[in-house]
LOLOKOL-859048 format. One line per field, with one value per residue (C-alpha): residue in three letters; y, z, x. Coordinates in nm, 3 decimals. Example, Ala and Ser with C-alpha at 12.3 -4.5 7.8 and 13.67 -1.06 7.14 Angstrom:
BEGIN
res <- (ala,ser)
north <- (-0.450,-0.106)
up <- (0.780,0.714)
east <- (1.230,1.367)
END
This chain:
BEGIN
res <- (unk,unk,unk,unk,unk,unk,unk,unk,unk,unk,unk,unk,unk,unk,unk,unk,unk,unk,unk,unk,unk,unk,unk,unk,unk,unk,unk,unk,unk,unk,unk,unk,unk,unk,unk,unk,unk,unk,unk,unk,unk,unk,unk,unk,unk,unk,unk,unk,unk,unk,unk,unk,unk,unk,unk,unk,unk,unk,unk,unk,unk,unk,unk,unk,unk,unk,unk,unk,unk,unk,unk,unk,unk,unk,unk,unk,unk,unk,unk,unk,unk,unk,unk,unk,unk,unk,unk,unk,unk,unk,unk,unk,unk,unk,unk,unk,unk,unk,unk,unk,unk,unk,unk,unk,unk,unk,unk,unk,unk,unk,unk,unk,unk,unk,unk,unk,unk,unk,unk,unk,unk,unk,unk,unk,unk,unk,unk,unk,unk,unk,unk,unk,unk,unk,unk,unk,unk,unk,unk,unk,unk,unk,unk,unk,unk,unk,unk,unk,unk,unk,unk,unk,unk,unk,unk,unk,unk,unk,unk,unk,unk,unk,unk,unk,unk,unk,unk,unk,unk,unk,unk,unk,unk,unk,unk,unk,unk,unk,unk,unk,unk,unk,unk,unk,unk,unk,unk,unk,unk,unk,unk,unk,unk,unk,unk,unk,unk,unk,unk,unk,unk,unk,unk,unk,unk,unk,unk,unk,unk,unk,unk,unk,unk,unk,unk,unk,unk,unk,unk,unk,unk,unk,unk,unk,unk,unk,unk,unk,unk,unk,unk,unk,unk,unk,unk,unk,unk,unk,unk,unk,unk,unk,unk,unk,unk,unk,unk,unk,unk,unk,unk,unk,unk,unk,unk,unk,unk,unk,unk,unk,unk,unk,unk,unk,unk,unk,unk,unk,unk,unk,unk,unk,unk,unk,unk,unk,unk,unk,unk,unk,unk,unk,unk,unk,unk,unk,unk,unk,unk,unk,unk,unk,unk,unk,unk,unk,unk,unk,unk,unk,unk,unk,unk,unk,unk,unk,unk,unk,unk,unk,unk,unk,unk,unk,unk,unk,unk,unk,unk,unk,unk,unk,unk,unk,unk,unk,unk,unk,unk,unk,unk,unk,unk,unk,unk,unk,unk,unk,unk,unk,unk,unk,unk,unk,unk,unk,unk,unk,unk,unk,unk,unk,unk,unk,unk,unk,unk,unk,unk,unk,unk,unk,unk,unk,unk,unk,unk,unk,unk,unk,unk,unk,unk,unk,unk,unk,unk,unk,unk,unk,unk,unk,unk,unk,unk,unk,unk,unk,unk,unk,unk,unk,unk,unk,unk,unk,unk,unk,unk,unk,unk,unk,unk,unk,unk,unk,unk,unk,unk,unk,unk,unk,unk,unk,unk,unk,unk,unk,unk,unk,unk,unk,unk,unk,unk,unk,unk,unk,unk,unk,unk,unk,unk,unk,unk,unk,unk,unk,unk,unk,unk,unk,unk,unk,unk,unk,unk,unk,unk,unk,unk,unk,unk,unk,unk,unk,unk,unk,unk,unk,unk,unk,unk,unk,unk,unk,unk,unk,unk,unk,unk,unk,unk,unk,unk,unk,unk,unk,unk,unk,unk,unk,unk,unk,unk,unk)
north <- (-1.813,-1.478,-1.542,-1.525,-1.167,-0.848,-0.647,-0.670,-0.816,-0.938,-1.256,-1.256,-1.280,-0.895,-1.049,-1.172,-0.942,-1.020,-1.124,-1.201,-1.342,-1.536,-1.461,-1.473,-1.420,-1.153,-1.222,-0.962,-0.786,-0.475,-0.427,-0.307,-0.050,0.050,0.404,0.423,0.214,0.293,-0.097,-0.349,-0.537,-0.790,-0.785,-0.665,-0.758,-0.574,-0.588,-0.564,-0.419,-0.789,-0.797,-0.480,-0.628,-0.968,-0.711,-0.505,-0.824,-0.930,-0.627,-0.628,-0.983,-0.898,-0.630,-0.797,-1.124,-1.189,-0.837,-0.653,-0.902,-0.807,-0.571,-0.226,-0.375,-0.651,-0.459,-0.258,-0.546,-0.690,-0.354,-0.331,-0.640,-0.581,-0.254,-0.487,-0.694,-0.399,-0.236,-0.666,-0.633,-0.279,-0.285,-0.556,-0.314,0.002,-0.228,-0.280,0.061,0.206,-0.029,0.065,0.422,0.549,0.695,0.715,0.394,0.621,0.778,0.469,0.279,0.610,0.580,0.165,0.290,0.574,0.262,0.096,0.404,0.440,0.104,0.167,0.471,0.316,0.006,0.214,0.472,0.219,0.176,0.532,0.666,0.771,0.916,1.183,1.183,1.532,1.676,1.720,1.641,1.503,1.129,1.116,0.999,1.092,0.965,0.928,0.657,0.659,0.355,0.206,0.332,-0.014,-0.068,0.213,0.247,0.372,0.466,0.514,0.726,0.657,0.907,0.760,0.409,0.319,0.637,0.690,0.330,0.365,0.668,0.585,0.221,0.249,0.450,0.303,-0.057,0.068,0.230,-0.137,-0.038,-0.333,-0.213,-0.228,-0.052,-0.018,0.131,0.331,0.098,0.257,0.136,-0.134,-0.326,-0.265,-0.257,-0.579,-0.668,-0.460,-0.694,-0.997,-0.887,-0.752,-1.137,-1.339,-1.070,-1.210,-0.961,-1.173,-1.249,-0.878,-0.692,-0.582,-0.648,-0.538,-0.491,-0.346,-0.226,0.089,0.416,0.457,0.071,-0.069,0.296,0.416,0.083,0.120,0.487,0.450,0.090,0.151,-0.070,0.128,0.381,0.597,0.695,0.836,0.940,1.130,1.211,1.500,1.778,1.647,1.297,1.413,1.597,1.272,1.087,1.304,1.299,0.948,0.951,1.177,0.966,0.713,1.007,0.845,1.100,1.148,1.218,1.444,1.503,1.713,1.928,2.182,2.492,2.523,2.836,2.893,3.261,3.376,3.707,3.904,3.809,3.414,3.194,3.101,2.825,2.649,2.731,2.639,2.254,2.283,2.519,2.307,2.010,2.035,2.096,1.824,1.542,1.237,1.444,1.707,1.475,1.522,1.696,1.911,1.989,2.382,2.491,2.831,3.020,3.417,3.593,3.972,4.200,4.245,3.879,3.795,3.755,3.580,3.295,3.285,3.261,2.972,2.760,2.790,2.657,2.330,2.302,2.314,1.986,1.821,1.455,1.297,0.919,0.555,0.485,0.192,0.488,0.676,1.008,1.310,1.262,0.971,0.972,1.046,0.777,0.809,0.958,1.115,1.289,1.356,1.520,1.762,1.888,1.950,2.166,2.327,2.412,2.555,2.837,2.972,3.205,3.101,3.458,3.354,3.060,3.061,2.715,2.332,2.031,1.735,1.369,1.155,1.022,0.589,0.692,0.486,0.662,0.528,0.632,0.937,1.187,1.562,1.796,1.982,2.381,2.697,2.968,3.356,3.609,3.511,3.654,3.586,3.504,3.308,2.932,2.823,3.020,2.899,2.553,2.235,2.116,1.791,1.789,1.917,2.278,2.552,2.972,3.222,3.540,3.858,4.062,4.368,4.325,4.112,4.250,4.145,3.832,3.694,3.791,3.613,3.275,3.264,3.380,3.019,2.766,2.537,2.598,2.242,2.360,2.661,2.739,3.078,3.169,3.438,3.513,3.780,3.545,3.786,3.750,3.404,3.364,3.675,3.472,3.126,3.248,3.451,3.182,2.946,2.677,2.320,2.261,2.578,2.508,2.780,2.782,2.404,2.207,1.946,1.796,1.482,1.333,1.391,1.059,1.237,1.563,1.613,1.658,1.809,2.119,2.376,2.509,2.301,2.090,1.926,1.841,1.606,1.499,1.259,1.158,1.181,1.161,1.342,1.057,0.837,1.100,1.066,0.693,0.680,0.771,0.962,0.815,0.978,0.762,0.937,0.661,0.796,0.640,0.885)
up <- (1.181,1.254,1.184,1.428,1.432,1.641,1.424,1.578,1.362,1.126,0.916,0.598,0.512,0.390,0.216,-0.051,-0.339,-0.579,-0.931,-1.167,-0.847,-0.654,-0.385,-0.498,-0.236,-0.328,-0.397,-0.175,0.107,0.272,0.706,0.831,1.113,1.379,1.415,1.767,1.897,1.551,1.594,1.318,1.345,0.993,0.656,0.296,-0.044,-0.228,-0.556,-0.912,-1.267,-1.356,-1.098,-1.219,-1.582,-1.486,-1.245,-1.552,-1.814,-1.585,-1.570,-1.963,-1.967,-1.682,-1.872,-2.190,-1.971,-1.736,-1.559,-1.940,-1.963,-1.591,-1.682,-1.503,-1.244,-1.164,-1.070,-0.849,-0.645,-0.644,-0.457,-0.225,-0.139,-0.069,0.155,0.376,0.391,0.495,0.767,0.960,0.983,1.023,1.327,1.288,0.942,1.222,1.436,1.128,1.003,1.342,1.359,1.018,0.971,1.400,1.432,1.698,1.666,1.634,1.317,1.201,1.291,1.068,0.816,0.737,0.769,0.499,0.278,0.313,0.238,-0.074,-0.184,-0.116,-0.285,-0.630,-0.627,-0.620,-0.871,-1.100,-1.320,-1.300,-1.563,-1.845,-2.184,-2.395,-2.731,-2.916,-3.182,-3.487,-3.863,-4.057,-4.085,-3.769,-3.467,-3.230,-2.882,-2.639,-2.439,-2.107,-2.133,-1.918,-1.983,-1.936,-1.722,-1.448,-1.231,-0.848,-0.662,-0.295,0.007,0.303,0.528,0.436,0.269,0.289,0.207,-0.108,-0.198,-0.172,-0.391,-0.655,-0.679,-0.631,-0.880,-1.149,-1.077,-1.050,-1.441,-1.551,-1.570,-1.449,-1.166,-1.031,-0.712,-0.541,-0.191,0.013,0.132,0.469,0.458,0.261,0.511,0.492,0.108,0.105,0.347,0.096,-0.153,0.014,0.099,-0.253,-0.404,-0.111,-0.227,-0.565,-0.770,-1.074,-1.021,-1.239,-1.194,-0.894,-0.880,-0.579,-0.612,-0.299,-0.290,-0.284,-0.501,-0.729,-0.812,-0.804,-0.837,-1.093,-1.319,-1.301,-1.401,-1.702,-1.803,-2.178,-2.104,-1.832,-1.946,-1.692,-1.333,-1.004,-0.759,-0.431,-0.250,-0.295,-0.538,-0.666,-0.701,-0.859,-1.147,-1.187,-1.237,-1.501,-1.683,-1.705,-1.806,-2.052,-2.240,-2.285,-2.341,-2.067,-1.829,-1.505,-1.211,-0.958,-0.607,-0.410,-0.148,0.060,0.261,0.329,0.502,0.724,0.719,1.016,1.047,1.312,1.285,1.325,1.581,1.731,1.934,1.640,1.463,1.740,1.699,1.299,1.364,1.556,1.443,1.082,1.129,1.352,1.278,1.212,1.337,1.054,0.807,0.591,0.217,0.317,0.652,0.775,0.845,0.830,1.019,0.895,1.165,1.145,1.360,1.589,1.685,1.627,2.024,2.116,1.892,1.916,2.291,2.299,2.021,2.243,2.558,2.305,2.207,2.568,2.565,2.333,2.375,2.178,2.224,2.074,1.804,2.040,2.342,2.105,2.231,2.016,1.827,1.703,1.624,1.245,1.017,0.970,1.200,0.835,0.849,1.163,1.107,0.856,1.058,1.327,1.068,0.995,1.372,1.492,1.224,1.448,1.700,2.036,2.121,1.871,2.014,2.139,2.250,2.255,2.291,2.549,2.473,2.701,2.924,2.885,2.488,2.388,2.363,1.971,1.827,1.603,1.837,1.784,1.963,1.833,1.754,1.783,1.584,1.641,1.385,1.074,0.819,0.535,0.375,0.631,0.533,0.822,0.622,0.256,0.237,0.338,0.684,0.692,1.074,1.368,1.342,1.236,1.239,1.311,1.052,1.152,0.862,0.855,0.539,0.306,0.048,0.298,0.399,-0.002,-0.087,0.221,0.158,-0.207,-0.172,-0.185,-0.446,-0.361,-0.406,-0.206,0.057,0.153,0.461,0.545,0.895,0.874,0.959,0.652,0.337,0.063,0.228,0.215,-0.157,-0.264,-0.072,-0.208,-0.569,-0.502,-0.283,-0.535,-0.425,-0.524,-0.231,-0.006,0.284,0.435,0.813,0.827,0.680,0.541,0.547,0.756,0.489,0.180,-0.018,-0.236,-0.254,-0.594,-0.447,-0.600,-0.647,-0.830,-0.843,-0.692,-0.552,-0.845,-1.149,-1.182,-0.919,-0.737,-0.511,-0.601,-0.968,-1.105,-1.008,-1.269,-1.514,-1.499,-1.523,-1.839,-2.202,-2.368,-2.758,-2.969,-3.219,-3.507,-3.674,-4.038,-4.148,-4.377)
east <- (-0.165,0.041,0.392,0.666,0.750,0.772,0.513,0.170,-0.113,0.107,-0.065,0.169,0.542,0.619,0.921,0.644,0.547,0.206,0.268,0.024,-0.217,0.082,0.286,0.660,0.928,1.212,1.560,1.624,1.509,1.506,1.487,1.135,1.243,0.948,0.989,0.890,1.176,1.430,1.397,1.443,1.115,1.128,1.240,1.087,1.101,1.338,1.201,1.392,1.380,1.289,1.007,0.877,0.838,0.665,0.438,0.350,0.333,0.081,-0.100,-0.096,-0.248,-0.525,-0.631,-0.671,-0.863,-1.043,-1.000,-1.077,-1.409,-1.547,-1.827,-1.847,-2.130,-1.896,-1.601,-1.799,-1.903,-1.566,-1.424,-1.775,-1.660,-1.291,-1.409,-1.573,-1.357,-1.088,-1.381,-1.373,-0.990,-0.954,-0.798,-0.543,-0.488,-0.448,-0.198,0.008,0.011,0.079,0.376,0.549,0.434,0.492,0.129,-0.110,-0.349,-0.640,-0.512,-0.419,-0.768,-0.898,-0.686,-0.830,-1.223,-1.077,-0.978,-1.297,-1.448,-1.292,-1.348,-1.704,-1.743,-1.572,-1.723,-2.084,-1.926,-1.755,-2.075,-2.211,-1.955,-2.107,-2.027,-2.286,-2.408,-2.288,-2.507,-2.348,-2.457,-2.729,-2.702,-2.470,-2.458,-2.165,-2.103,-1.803,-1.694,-1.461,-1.247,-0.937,-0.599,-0.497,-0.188,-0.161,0.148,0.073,0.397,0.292,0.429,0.494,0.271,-0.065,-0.036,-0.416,-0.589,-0.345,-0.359,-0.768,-0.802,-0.515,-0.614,-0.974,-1.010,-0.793,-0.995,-1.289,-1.228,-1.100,-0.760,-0.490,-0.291,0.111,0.152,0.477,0.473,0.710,1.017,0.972,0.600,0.458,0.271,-0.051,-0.043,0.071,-0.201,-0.468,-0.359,-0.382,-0.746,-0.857,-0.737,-0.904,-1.217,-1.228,-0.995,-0.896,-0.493,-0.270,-0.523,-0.354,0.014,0.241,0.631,0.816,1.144,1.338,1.199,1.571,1.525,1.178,0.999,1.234,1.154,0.809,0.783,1.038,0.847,0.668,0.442,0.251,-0.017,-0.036,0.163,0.000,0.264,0.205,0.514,0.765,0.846,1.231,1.085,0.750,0.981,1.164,0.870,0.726,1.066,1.040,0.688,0.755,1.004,0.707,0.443,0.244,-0.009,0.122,-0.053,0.093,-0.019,0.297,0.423,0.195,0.259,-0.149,-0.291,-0.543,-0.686,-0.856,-1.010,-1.141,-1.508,-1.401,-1.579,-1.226,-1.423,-1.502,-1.186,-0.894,-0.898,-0.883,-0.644,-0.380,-0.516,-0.469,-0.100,0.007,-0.185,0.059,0.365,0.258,0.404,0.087,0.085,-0.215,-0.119,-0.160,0.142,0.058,-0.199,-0.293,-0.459,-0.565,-0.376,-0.643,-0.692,-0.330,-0.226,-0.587,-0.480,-0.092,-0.178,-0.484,-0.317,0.015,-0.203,-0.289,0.026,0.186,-0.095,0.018,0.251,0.488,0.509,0.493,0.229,0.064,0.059,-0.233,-0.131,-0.224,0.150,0.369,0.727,0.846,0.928,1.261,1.585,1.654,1.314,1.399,1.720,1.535,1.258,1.496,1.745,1.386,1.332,1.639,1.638,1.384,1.457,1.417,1.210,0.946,0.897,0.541,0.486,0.606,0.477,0.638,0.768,0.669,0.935,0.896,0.963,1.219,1.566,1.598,1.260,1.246,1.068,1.022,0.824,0.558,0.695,0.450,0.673,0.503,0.565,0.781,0.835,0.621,0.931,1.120,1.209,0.945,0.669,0.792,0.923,0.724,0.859,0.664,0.710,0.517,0.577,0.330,0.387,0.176,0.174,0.004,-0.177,-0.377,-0.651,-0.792,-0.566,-0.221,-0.401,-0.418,-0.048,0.071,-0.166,-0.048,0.329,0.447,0.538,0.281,-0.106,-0.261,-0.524,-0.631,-0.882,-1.090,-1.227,-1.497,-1.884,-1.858,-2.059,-1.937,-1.585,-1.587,-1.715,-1.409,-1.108,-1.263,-1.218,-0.858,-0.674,-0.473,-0.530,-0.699,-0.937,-1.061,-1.250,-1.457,-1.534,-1.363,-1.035,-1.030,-1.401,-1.405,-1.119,-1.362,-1.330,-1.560,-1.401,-1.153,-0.803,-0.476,-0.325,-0.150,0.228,0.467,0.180,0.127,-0.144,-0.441,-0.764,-0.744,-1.100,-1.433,-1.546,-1.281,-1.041,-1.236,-1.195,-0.839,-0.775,-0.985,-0.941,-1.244,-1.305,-1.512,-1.727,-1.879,-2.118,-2.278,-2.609,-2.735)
END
């Protein structure tokens, strides 16, 4: 029965964190504001250093029981399972997220097929990974096994709960490893509602354990804890270093999955039919509070005023409104985040100012609404065209050849995405292999969400794959066994 509450969908009590298989209610908790309305809307758990140890205790035990006995085949049914399960209640899942996060319900609805995608994808991968036999002496034979790092830490943003939580946690189960996730405080529901799902599924009780709370208490706990393995974080740069400082005192892996400041590259030859929607698209989709978001677009001089003039017609489209309006933008999380993007906004001057988008007018006066910003003509080195906004704002940087257009896309800190717009074949195979970057996408961005696409990037963006194969990769250990038998 849905509890009495103000947060559509709602079937649990978010003040409950997962132990060890059982629901415990906090000591604590923390308000759950909608950001549409800047309403309080329930209350979370606000977990402890204490709560963080039972979590990874039992993790420890899972991975030593039950969980450590399931063979490979048997996991990967278990998570098939739990991705159906996720696809029946996807949209009460969208309804939640929505709620918590502020975005439009059709992003959200996407975001819970992502996480049954994911689930699908590890449960078929989780027995398909395979070691090699290595040549080597007379009288030897040498092979390598991947095996479970054993208790993985998964600290969890708040922009995309359910895709992150799919391809961090997916992965590590699928690989056998024992899991302690701890969400975003400014959006654990649907995590919490993952759970719930993956134990009614038939995942044995620690080897998923959920602790909520806020990122200096809960998250800092589990990152310092020597009894976790290894640590997946996606979220920003500052916190990212403080992660791996912490998991360096423990010599535990980290992976790292960070800031952006992705380009798109667009040269004269470009099918701007095809191009325009990835173009505006990739940079404002959930308010442009995305990692991989485009917040830059390179066009050559010759080109330069076609686009800055038909992306500033989509833009001048574009609305602003409550995450259960579905319009093509929701509000940002937070009136801190909000704050930011609008310090962000107003160092641009007003003459370069191409285009903006509209809030609606029924938006209520206490939701965290900003409207979408076309900048024309930055400098390459302008804040807009450096740092990561993680708003709805984009610029528009004119260059003049191939040679201009690679400085400009790799003159940043960060090295995420990168995205090339040309008929020209040799062009596109020269700017795939000079743009640093971790994913480039050639004549497209981003790939339909590419579950099976290895994701992560370089610089400031971070270290280590997550998606696809190479996500496996990193939530195991490779042991080599030498066996002599003359």
């Amino acid at each position: 029965m849905p509890l009495p509450t103000e947060i559509p969908g709602l079937w649990f009590d978010p003040a409950e964190m997962l132990i060890g298989g059982t629901w415990r209610p906090a000591s604590q908790t923390l308000p759950i504001e909608d950001p549409s309305t800047g309403a309080g809307i329930g209350a979370l758990g606000r977990g402890t250093t204490g709560d963080i140890d039972a979590a990874v205790a039992a993790a420890d035990a899972a991975r030593w029981g039950d969980w450590g006995r399931t063979t490979a085949t048997e996991r990967g049914r278990i998570l098939a399972r739990i991705g159906r399960m996720v696809l029946a209640r996807a949209d009460d899942l969208a309804r939640l997220e929505a709620a918590d996060v502020g975005k439009p319900l059709k992003q959200a609805k996407a975001d819970a097929v992502a996480l049954a995608r994911y689930m699908e994808f590890y449960g078929g991968a989780a027995d398909k990974v395979m070691g090699e036999t290595i040549p080597y002496l007379d009288g030897y034979t040498v092979y390598t096994l991947r095996e479970p790092h054993g208790v993985t830490g998964h600290i969890v943003p708040w922009n995309y709960p359910m895709q992150i939580v799919g391809r961090s946690v997916g992965a590590a189960l699928a690989m056998g490893n024992a899991c302690v996730l701890k969400p975003a405080e400014e959006a654990s529901l649907t995590a919490l509602a993952f759970a719930r799902i993956a134990t009614e599924a038939g995942l044995p009780p620690g080897a998923l354990n959920v602790v909520t709370g806020l990122g200096e208490e809960a998250g800092s706990a589990l990152a310092s804890h020597p009894g976790v393995h290894h640590l997946s974080f996606t979220g920003s740069v500052a916190v990212g270093r403080m992660i791996q400082a912490a998991a360096a005192a423990n010599v535990v892996p980290v992976t790292l999955e960070l800031g952006g400041k992705s380009p798109q590259v667009v040269f004269a030859d470009a099918d701007l039919d095809a191009a325009l929607p990835f173009l505006v698209n990739a940079g404002i989709q959930n308010a442009g509070q995305t990692c991989s978001a485009s917040s830059r677009i390179l066009v050559e001089r010759s080109r330069y005023d076609e686009v800055v003039a038909r992306m500033a017609d989509r833009y001048r489209a574009l609305r602003v409104g409550p995450a259960m309006a579905d319009l093509e933008l929701g509000p940002l999380i937070s009136a801190r985040q909000k704050a930011v993007v609008e310090g962000f906004l107003a160092t641009a001057p007003e003459a370069s100012v191409a285009a903006r988008g509209s809030i609606v007018a029924d938006a209520p006066a206490g939701g965290h609404y900003v409207a979408p910003m076309l900048v024309a003509g930055p400098a390459p080195d302008h804040p807009l065209a450096q740092d990561e906004i993680f708003g709805p704002a984009q610029v528009v940087i004119p260059f003049a050849d191939e040679d201009e257009a690679v400085a400009i896309a790799n003159g940043t800190q960060y090295g995420l995405v990168a995205s090339v717009w040309t008929d020209s074949g040799a062009r596109q195979m020269r700017l795939a292999k000079r743009l640093r970057a971790g994913q480039v996408f050639l004549n497209n961005y981003g790939a339909g969400g590419g579950v099976e696409l290895p994701f992560g990037g370089v610089g400031r963006s971070g270290h280590g794959r997550e998606k696809g194969f190479e996500a496996l990769y990193g939530f195991s250990v490779l042991k080599t066994v030498a066996a002599r038998h003359g």
